[in-house]
C-alpha positions in Angstrom: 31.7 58.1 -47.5 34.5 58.2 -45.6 32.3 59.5 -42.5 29.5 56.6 -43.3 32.8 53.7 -42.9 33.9 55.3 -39.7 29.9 55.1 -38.2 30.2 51.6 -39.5 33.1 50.8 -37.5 32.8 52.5 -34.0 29.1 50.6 -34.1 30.7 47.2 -34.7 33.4 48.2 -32.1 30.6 49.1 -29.5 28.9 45.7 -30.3 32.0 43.5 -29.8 33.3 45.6 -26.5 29.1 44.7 -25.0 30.1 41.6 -23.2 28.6 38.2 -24.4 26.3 37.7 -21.5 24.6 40.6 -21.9 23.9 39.9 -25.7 22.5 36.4 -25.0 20.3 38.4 -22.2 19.2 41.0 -24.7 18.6 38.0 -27.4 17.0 36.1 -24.7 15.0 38.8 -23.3 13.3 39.5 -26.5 12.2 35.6 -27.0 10.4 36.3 -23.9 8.5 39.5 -25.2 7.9 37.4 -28.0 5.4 35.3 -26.2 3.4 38.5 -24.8 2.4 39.1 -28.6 2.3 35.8 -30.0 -1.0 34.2 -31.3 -2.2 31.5 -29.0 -1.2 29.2 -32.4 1.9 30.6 -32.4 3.3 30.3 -28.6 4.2 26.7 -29.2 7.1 27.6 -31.8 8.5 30.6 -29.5 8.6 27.8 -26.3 10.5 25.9 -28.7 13.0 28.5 -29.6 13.4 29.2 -25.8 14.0 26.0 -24.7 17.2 25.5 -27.8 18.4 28.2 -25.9 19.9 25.9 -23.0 19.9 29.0 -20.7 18.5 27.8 -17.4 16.7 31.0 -17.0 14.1 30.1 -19.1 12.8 27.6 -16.8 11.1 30.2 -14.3 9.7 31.8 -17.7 8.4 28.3 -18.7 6.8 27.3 -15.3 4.9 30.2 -15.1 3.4 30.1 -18.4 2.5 26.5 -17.8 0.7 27.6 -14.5 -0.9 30.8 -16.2 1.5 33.7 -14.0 2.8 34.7 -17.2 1.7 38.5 -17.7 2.4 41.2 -20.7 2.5 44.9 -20.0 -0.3 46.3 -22.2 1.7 49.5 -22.2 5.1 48.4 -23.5 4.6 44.8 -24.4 7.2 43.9 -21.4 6.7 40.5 -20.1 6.6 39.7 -16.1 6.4 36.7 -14.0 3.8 37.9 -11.7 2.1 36.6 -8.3 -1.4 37.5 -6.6 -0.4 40.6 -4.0 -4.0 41.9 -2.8 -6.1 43.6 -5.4 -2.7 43.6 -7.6 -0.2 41.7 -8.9 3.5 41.4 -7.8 6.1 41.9 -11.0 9.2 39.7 -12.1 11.7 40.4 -14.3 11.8 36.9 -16.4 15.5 37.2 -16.9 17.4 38.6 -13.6 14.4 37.1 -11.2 14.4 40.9 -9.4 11.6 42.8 -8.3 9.8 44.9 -10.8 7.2 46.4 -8.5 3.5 46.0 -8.5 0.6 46.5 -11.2 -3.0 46.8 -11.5 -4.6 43.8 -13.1 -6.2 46.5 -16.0 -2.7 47.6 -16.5 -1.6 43.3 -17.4 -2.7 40.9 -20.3 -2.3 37.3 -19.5 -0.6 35.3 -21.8 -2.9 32.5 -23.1 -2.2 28.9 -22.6 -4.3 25.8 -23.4 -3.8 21.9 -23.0 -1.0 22.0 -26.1 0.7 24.8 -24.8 0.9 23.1 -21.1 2.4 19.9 -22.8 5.0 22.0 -24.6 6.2 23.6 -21.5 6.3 20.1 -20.0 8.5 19.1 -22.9 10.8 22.2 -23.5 11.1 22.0 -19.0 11.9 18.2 -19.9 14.6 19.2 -22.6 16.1 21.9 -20.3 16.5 20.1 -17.4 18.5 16.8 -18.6 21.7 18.2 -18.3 21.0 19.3 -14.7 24.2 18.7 -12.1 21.1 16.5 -10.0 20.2 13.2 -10.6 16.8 13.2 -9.2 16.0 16.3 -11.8 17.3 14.6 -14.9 15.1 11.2 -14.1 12.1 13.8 -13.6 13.2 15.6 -16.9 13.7 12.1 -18.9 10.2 10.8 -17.7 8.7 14.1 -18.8 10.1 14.0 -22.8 9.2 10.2 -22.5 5.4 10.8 -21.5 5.6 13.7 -23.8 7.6 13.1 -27.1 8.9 16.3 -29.4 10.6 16.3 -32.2 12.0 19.6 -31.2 13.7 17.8 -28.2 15.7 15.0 -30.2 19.3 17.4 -30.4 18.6 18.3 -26.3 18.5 14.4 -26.0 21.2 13.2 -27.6 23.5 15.7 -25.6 22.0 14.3 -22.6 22.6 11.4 -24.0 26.5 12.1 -24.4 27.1 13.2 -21.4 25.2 10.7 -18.9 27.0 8.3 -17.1 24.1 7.2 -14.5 23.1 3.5 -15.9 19.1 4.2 -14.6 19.1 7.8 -16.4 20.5 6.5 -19.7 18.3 3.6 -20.1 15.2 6.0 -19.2 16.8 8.6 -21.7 17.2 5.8 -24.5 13.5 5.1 -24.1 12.9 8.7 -24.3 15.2 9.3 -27.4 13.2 6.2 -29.3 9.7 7.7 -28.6 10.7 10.5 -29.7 12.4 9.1 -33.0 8.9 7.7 -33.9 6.9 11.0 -34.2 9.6 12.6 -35.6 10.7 13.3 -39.4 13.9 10.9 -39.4 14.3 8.1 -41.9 12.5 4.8 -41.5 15.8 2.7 -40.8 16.0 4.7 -37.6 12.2 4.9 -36.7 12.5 0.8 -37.3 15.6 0.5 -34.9 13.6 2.7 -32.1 11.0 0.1 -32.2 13.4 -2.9 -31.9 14.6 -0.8 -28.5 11.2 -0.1 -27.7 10.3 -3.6 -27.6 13.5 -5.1 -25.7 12.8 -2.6 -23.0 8.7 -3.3 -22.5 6.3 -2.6 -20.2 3.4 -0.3 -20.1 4.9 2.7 -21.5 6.4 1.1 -24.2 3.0 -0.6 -24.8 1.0 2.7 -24.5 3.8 4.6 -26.7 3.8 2.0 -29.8 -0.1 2.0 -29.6 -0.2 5.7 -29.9 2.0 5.7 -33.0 0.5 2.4 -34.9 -1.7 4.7 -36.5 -0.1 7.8 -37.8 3.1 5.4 -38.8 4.6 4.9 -41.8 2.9 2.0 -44.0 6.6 0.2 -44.0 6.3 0.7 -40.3 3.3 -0.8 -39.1 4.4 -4.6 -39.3 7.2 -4.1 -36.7 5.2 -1.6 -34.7 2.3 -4.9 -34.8 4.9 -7.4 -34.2 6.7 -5.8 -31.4 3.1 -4.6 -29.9 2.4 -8.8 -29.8 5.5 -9.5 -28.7 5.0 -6.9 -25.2 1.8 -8.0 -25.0 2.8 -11.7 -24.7 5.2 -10.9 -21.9 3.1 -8.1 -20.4 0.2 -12.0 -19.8 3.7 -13.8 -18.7 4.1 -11.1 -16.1 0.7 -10.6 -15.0 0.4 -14.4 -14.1 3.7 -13.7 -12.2 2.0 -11.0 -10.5 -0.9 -12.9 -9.9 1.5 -15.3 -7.7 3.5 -13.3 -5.9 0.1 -11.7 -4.4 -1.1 -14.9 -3.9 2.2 -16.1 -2.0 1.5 -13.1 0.0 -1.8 -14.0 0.6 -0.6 -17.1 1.6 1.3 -15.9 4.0 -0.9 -14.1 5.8 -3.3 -17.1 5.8 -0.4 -19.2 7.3 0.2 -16.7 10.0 -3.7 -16.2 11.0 -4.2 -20.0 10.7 -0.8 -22.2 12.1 -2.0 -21.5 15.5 -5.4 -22.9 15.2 -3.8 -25.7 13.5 -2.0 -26.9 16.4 -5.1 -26.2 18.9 -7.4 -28.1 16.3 -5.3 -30.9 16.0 -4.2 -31.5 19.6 -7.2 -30.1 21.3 -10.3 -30.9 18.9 -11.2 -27.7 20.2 -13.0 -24.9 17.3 -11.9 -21.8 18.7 -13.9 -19.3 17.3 -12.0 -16.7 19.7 -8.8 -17.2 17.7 -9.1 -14.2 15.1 -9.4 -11.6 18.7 -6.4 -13.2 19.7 -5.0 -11.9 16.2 -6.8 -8.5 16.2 -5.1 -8.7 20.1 -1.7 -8.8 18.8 -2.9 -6.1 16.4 -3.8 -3.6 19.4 -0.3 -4.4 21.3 1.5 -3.1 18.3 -0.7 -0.3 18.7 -0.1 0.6 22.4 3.9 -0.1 21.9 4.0 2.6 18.7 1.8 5.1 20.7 4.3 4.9 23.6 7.3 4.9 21.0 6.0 8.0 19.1 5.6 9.9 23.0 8.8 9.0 24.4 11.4 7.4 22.6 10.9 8.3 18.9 14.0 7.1 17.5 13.3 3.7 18.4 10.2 3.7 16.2 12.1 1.4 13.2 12.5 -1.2 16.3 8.7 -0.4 17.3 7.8 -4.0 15.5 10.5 -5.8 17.2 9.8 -4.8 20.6 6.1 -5.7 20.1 6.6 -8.7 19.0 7.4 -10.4 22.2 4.6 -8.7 24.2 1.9 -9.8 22.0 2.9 -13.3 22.3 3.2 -13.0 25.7 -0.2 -10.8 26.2 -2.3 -13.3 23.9 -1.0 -16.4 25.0 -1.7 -15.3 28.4 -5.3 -14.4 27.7 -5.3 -18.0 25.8 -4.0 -20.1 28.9 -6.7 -18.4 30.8 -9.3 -18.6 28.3 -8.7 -23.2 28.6 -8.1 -23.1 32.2 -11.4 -20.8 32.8 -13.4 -22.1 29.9 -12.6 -24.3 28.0 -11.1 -27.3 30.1 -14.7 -27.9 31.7 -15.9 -28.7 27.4 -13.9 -30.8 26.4 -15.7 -33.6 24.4 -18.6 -31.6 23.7 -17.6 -29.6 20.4 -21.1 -28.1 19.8 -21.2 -25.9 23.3 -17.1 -25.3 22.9 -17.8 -23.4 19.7 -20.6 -21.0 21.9 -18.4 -20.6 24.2 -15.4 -19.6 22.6 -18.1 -17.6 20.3 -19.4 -15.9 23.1 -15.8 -14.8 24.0 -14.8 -13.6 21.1 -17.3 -10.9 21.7 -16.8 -10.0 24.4 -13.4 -9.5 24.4 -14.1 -7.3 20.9 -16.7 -5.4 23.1 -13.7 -4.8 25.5 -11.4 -3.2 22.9 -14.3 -1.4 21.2 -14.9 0.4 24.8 -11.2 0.7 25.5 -10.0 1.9 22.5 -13.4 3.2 20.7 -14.6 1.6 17.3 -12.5 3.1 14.8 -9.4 2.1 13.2 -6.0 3.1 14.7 -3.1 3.8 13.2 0.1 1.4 13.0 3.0 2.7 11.0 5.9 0.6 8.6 9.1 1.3 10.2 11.2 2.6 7.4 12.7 -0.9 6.3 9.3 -1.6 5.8 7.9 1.1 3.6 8.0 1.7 -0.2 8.3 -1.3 -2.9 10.9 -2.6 -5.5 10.9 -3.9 -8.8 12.0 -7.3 -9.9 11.7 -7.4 -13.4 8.2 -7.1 -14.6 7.2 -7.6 -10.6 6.1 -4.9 -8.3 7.4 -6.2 -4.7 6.4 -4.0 -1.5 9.2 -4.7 1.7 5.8 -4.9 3.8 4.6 -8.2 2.1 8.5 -9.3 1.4 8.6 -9.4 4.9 5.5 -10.7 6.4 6.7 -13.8 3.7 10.1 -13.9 5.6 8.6 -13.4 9.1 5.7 -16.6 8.0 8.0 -18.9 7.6 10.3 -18.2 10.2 7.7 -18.8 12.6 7.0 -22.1 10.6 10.5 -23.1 11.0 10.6 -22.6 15.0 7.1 -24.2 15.4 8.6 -27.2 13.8 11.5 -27.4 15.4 9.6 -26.8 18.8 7.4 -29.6 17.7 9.9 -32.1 16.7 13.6 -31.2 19.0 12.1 -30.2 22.4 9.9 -32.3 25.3 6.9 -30.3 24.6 6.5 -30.7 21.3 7.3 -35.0 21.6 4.0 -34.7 24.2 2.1 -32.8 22.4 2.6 -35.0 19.4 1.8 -37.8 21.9 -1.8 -36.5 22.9 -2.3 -35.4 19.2 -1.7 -38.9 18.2 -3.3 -40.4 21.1 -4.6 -39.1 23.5 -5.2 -41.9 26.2 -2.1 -43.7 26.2 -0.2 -40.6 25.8 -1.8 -40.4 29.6 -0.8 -43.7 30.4 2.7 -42.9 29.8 2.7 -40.6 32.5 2.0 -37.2 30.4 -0.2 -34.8 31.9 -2.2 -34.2 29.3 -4.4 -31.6 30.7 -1.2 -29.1 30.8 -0.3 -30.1 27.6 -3.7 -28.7 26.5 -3.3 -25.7 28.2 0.3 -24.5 27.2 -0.5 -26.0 23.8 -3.6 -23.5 23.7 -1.4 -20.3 25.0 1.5 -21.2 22.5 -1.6 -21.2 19.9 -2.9 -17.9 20.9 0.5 -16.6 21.2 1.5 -17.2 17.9 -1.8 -15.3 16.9 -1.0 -12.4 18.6 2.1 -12.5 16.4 0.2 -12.8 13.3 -1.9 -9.8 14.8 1.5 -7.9 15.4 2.3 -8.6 10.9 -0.9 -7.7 10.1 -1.0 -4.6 11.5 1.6 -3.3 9.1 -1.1 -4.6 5.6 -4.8 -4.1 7.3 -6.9 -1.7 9.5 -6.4 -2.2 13.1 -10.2 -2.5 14.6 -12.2 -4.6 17.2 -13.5 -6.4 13.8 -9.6 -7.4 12.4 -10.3 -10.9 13.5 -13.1 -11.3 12.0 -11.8 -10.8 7.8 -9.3 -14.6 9.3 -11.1 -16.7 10.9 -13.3 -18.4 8.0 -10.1 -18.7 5.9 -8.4 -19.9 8.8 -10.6 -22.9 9.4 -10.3 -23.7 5.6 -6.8 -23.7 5.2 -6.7 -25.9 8.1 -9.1 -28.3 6.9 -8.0 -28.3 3.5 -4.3 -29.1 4.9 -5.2 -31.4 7.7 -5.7 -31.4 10.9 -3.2 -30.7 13.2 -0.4 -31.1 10.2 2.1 -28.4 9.7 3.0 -29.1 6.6 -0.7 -29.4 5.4 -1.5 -26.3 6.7 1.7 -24.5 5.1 0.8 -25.9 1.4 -2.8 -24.9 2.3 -2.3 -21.5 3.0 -0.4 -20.7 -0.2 -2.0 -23.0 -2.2 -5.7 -21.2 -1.5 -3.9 -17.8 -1.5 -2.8 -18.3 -5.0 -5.7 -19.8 -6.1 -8.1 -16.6 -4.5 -5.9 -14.4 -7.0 -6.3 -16.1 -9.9 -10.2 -16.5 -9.3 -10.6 -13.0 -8.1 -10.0 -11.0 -11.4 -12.8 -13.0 -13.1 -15.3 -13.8 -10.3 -14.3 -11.1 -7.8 -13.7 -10.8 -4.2 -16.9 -12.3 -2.4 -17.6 -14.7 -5.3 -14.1 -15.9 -5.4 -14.3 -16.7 -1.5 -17.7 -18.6 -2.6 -16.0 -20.4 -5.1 -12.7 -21.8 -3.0 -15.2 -22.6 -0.5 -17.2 -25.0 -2.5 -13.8 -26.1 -4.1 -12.6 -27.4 -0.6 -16.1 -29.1 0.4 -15.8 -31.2 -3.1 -11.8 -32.3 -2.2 -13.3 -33.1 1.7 -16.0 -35.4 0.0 -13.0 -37.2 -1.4 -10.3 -36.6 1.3 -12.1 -36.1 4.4 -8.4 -35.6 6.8 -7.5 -33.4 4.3 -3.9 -33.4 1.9 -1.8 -34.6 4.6 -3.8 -36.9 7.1 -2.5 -37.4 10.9 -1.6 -40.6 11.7 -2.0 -42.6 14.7 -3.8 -45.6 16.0 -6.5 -43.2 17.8 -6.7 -41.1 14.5 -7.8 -44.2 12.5 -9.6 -45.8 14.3 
């Protein structure tokens, strides 16, 4: 007896003197070799038990099984992370990451995973990773419990939860925490509160995620799940319209920038310059040619790329423009019908030109950094690239109409637009009006062509997509009026989005179309009419 006590002892004293590491190692080391014999049924409850484990080392074991490199040693039952090396396979050990030699494929036996097993390993890799020291990993592991609820993961959670202090983390862990509340086995009170949180926070996922549980919920559940469903659903409509105007605004915008050029050559010139979308798709190609030589030799200037071509593309297109009415042009005027086959005619050849200079496919423009990626406002998806074509629109709004109102040219130019012969009579030389007032109008073009660039293809046919909707906002706005053509812009760029998602693309087009021949028949000078004596008469 007294033999069977001492055994006793020196065995507990050899247990306690094995340090504590290596007895979580042995205890975690079997959990793995527990998967390598585990029914296919079964694996689910041994990820489980390795991910309460905490130990960071089970997230090579779990990634591996996810992706099928998980392999059991048929002759010991040993488990191994393995990897493809020729007609072998490469060995891991699964707890100290070192080299364990090669095997023949015979010698291995796979362990099996299906589509349950894969979402388990997302949500135990989830549950391991939200205490991680990096911020970018515990966002990636909150998203993953949130798109993949487990019960299992509600203790992992709440210690994440604890220890948090990022404000974006939390909320996305709180979101998390009530999904997973709802398919769990906790009392109602704290199912029903989940829901309340659920349905402050909103959105998709919380739409998808109360959706998903409505069924399988508790009878005394299923009214607030209902109600709260409504409720996202409500604002979800709210924020779609919202949606539906912010990419109509940008539209707009674009609309403005292809069209406030023609505006001022329609109204001052009477001229229909069909040429006016090359002078955009002109702009388009400068951008091009400055980036090219930007990527080549100065690369870190590539964030000013847009800046620097700003310039040249007005300069560029508005010379092509004053050459285009002192060439062309200036020999038409009064005889509308062979102006429009002229400026027709020009328009292709001058896409002929960039098609043979620069071949027929698209080129590449890049977003300088500021204007890449996208925000959210709210329910609102904002990209920087539209944001800022917005901003850049009606800056160039703002200059026109201080050009137009504060300086000499724009007092004549409102002179000729107004009338024409006495404007001449007053000493105003009317024909060089007409010609800087077409180059300022092709310059500005050429900028549009520049802000384009960064939302649409670059081709010899970029033009071509403006220059219809072009000639209707400035119809619909009024001739020759700024103001009419910046309420016509947005106002037919908000309307195409809200027709769009019931009529589609083309038909929508068809539809604004007709829309703006009805208002002519009853405004015929459009929302804001020019006045003058030579305009009314």
């Amino acid at each position: 007896m007294y033999r069977i006590i001492q055994s006793v002892l020196v065995a507990l004293f050899l247990f306690t003197a094995i340090p504590e590491g290596l007895r979580a190692e042995g205890g975690l080391r079997e959990l793995v070799k527990a998967l390598g014999t585990a029914k296919l049924s079964e694996i689910d409850e041994h990820i489980a038990a390795l991910a309460k484990t905490g130990d960071p080392k089970v997230v090579p074991v779990l990634e591996a099984l996810g992706e099928g490199n998980l392999y059991a040693r048929k002759a010991d039952g040993e488990v191994f992370l393995t990897k493809e090396s020729g007609s072998k396979l490469a060995l891991t050990d699964p707890i100290s990451g070192e080299s364990a030699g090669e095997a023949p494929k015979a010698a291995l036996a796979k362990v099996k995973v299906n589509n349950s097993v894969r979402r388990a390993v997302r949500t135990a890799l989830g549950s391991l990773t939200l205490l991680s020291p990096d911020r970018n990993q515990r966002l990636k592991a909150a998203q993953s419990v949130l798109q993949s609820p487990n019960a299992d993961a509600l203790d992992a959670i709440d210690n994440a939860l604890a220890a948090e202090e990022d404000a974006d983390v939390r909320a996305l862990l709180e979101q998390a925490r009530a999904t997973t509340l709802i398919v769990s086995d906790r009392p109602v009170e704290e199912k029903r509160e989940a829901v309340r949180l659920l349905k402050e926070s909103g959105g998709r996922d919380a739409l998808s995620i109360l959706s998903s549980a409505l069924n399988s919920a508790d009878p005394t559940l299923k009214l607030d799940i209902e109600a709260a469903l409504a409720s996202i659903e409500q604002t979800q409509a709210l924020w779609a319209t919202g949606q539906n105007v912010w990419y109509g605004l940008s539209l707009g915008s674009v609309l403005l920038l292809a069209a406030i050029g023609l505006a001022i050559t329609f109204g001052v010139m009477g001229i229909i310059n069909m040429a006016h979308g090359e002078m955009v798709m002109l702009g388009a190609y400068a951008t091009f040619l400055v980036q090219e030589v930007v990527r080549t030799s100065f690369p870190a200037l590539f964030d000013w790329s847009l800046a620097i071509a700003l310039p040249l593309a007005f300069i560029v297109t508005g010379a092509v423009g004053l050459a285009m009415e002192r060439g062309v042009i200036r020999f038409l005027y009064g005889r509308p019908l062979e102006t429009l086959l002229a400026t027709w005619g020009i328009s292709l050849i001058l896409q002929q030109s960039v098609r043979s200079i620069f071949g027929p496919t698209n080129r590449e423009v890049g977003n300088p950094s500021w204007m890449s990626g996208a925000f959210e406002l709210g329910g609102l998806t904002i990209t920087w690239n539209r944001l800022w074509i917005i901003v850049f629109a009606l800056a160039v709004f703002a200059a026109l109409l201080f050009l137009l109102k504060k300086t000499p040219l724009g007092l004549q130019m409102r002179a000729v637009t107004q009338n024409r012969r006495m404007a001449s009579s007053m000493g105003i030389r009317t024909p060089w009006v007409d010609a800087l007032t077409f180059a300022l109008g092709s310059g500005i073009a050429g900028m549009a062509g520049v802000a384009l660039s960064q939302i649409d293809n670059v081709s010899p046919n970029l033009g071509q997509g403006y220059i219809i909707d072009s000639f209707m906002v400035v119809v619909f706005g009024g001739v020759g009026n700024l103001w009419g053509t910046l309420v016509g812009a947005f106002s037919l760029g908000i309307l195409n989005k809200f027709l769009e998602p019931y009529a589609g693309a083309v038909l929508g087009k068809i539809l604004v179309l007709v829309l703006i021949i009805l208002f002519i028949q009853k405004r015929p000078r459009g929302l804001f009419a020019l006045k003058g004596r030579a305009v009314e008469a």
